[in-house]
N, C-alpha and C positions, 0 to 999 in steps of 0.2 A: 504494500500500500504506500503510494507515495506521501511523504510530506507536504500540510497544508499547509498553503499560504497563508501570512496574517493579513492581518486586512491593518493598513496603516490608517490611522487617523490624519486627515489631511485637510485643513482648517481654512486653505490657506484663502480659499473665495470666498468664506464666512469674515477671513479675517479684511479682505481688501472691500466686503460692500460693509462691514463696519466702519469703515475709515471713515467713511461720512457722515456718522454720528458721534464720532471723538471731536472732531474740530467744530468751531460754531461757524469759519467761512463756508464748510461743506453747508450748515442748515441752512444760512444766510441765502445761499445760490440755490437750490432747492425749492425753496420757500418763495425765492424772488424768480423760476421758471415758471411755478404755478402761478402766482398772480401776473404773469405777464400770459400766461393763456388765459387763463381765466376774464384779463382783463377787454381782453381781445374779442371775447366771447361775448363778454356783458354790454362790450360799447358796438359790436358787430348785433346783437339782437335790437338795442335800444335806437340803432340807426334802421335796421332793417323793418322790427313791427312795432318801433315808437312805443316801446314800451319800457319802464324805469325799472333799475336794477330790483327795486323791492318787489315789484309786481313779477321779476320774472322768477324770481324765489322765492315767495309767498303769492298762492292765489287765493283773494276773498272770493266767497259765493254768499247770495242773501236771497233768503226766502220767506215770501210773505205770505203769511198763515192767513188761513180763514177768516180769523177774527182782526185782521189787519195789523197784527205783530210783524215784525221784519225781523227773523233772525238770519244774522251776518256770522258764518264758518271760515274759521281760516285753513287753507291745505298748502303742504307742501309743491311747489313751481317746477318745473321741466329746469333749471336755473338750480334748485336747490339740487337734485340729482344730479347735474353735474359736476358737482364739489367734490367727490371723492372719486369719480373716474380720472380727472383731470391732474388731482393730488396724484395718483399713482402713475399718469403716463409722467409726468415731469420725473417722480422716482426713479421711476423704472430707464428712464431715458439717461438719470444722469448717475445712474450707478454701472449701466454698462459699458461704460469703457474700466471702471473696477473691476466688474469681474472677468471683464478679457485680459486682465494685468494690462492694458495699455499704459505707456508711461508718456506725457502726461496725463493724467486720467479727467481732470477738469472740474474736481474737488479738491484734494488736497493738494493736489500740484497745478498751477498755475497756465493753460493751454497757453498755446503761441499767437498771439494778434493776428489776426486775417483781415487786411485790409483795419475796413468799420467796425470789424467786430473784434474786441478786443475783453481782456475781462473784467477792466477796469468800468467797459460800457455796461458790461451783461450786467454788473453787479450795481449802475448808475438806474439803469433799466428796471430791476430787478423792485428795487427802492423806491423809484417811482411809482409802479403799477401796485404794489402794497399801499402805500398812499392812498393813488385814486381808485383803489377799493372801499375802503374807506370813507374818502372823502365823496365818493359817488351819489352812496345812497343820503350822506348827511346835505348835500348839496339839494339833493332832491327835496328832502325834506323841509327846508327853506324856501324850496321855490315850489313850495305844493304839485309836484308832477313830475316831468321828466325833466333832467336839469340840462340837454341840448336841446327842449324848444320851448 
C-alpha cells in the first residue's frame, strides 16, 4: 500500500484576500468603488425616471379605506436591492487581482497611473461619490423632491 499524501495547509489566498481588511486604505478604496457605482446608478435612475434617490429606495403606497382613512405603507425600492449586489461586485472586483497574487494588487500596493486614472484620483473619486450619497438624498430633502429639477 503506498504512502499517503498529506494534505498541506495552504493559507496563502485566504491570506492575500485578507490583506484588504488589515489596512484601512484597502477599506477606504472598496468603500469608495461602491459609492462611485452606486453613485452612478442613483444619478443615472434620477436622470433617467426623475425620480429622487429616496423614492428609489423606499416606495410609499397609500390606500384609502372605505370609510375614507388613507393609510400610507412604506416598502423597500428596486434602489434598496441594489445595495448589496453592488457592495459585492466592487468586492469581489477589487480582491481579484489578490487572489491571482498579482503584484500590484490595487489594495495594499499602490497600481501604476494610466494616463487619468491614477490612485490618487480613484481615491479623490472615491471620497467624493461617498459624499454625494449622502448629500443627495439631504439635498433633496430641502428642496422637497428631486434635487436636479
Amino acid at each position: 500500500m503506498p504512502p499517503r499524501a498529506i494534505a498541506k495547509n495552504d493559507n496563502s489566498t485566504f491570506d492575500n484576500v485578507m490583506v484588504a481588511f488589515k489596512d484601512s486604505r484597502s477599506v477606504e478604496i472598496i468603500n469608495g468603488r461602491a459609492a462611485m457605482i452606486g453613485w452612478m446608478l442613483a444619478l443615472g435612475a434620477e436622470l433617467s425616471s426623475q425620480t429622487s434617490i429616496g423614492h428609489q429606495v423606499f416606495s410609499e403606497h397609500s390606500i384609502t379605506l372605505a370609510d375614507g382613512v388613507v393609510r400610507t405603507s412604506t416598502y423597500a425600492g428596486t434602489g434598496f436591492y441594489m445595495i448589496v449586489p453592488v457592495a459585492l461586485v466592487a468586492l469581489f472586483a477589487s480582491l481579484a487581482p489578490s487572489m491571482r497574487n498579482s503584484s500590484p494588487n490595487g489594495l495594499s500596493e499602490e497600481p501604476k497611473a494610466f494616463g487619468p486614472f491614477s490612485p490618487n484620483a480613484e481615491m479623490i473619486n472615491g471620497r467624493a461619490s461617498m459624499i454625494g450619497l449622502v448629500a443627495l438624498p439631504i439635498a433633496e430633502k430641502f428642496i422637497n423632491g428631486s434635487a436636479l429639477f
